[in-house]
N, C-alpha and C positions, 0 to 999 in steps of 0.2 A: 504494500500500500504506500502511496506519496501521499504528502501533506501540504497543502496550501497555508496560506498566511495572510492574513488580510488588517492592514493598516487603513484604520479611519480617523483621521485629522478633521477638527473644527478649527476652525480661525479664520483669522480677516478674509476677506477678498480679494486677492490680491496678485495678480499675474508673477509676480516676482518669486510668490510662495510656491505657487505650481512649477515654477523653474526648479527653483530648490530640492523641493522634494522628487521630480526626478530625476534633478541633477546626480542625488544622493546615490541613486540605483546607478547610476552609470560610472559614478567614481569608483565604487564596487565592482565594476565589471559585473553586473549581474541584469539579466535578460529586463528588455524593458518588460514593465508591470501594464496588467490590464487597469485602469483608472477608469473612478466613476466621480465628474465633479457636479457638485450643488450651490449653487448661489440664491440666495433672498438677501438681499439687500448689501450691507455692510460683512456679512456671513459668508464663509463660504465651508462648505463640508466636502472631504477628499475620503472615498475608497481607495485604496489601491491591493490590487489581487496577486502573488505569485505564485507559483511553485516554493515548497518549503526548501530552502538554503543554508540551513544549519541553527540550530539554537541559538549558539553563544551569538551567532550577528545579528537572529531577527533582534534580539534586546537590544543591541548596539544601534541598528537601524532605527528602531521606535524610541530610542533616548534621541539620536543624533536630531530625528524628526520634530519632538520634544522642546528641542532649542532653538528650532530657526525661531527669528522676529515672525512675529504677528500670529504663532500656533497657540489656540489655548488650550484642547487636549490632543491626546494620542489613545487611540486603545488597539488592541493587539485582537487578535482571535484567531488561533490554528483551527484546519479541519482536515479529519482525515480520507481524502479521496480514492474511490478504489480504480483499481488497474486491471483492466478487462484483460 
C-alpha cells in the first residue's frame, strides 16, 4: 500500500504565498503536488495532495509551510491508498 499526504494551509491571499509553497516542493526535488486553491475575500485556503515521501520530511515540509508570511494554519493528514 502507498500513502498520500495532504497539506491544507489557510492564510492571506496572496499570489506570492502560492509561489512559496510550491516553490517549497520543488526545492525538495519532489514531484509537483496536485493543489486545490480557495479564495473568499482577504482568505485564501490551499490543499495540496502527494504521494507519501517519507515521514521525517512530510513534518519538515508542514513546519517549513508553517513559517512563510501570511500562513495562519497548517494541518497534515496521511491516507493510506491501495495498489491495484
Amino acid at each position: 500500500m502507498n500513502r498520500a499526504v495532504y497539506f491544507r494551509v489557510s492564510g492571506q491571499a496572496r499570489s506570492g504565498l502560492l509561489c512559496r509553497i510550491l516553490g517549497l516542493f520543488a526545492q525538495l526535488d519532489l514531484p509537483a503536488p496536485a493543489m486545490q486553491v480557495t479564495i473568499a475575500g482577504d482568505s485564501m485556503d490551499v490543499e495540496v495532495a502527494l504521494a507519501h515521501f517519507g515521514d521525517a520530511l512530510v513534518s519538515v515540509v508542514a513546519r517549513k509551510m508553517a513559517g512563510f508570511v501570511g500562513v495562519e494554519t497548517v494541518t497534515l493528514e496521511a491516507e493510506q491508498l491501495e495498489v491495484a
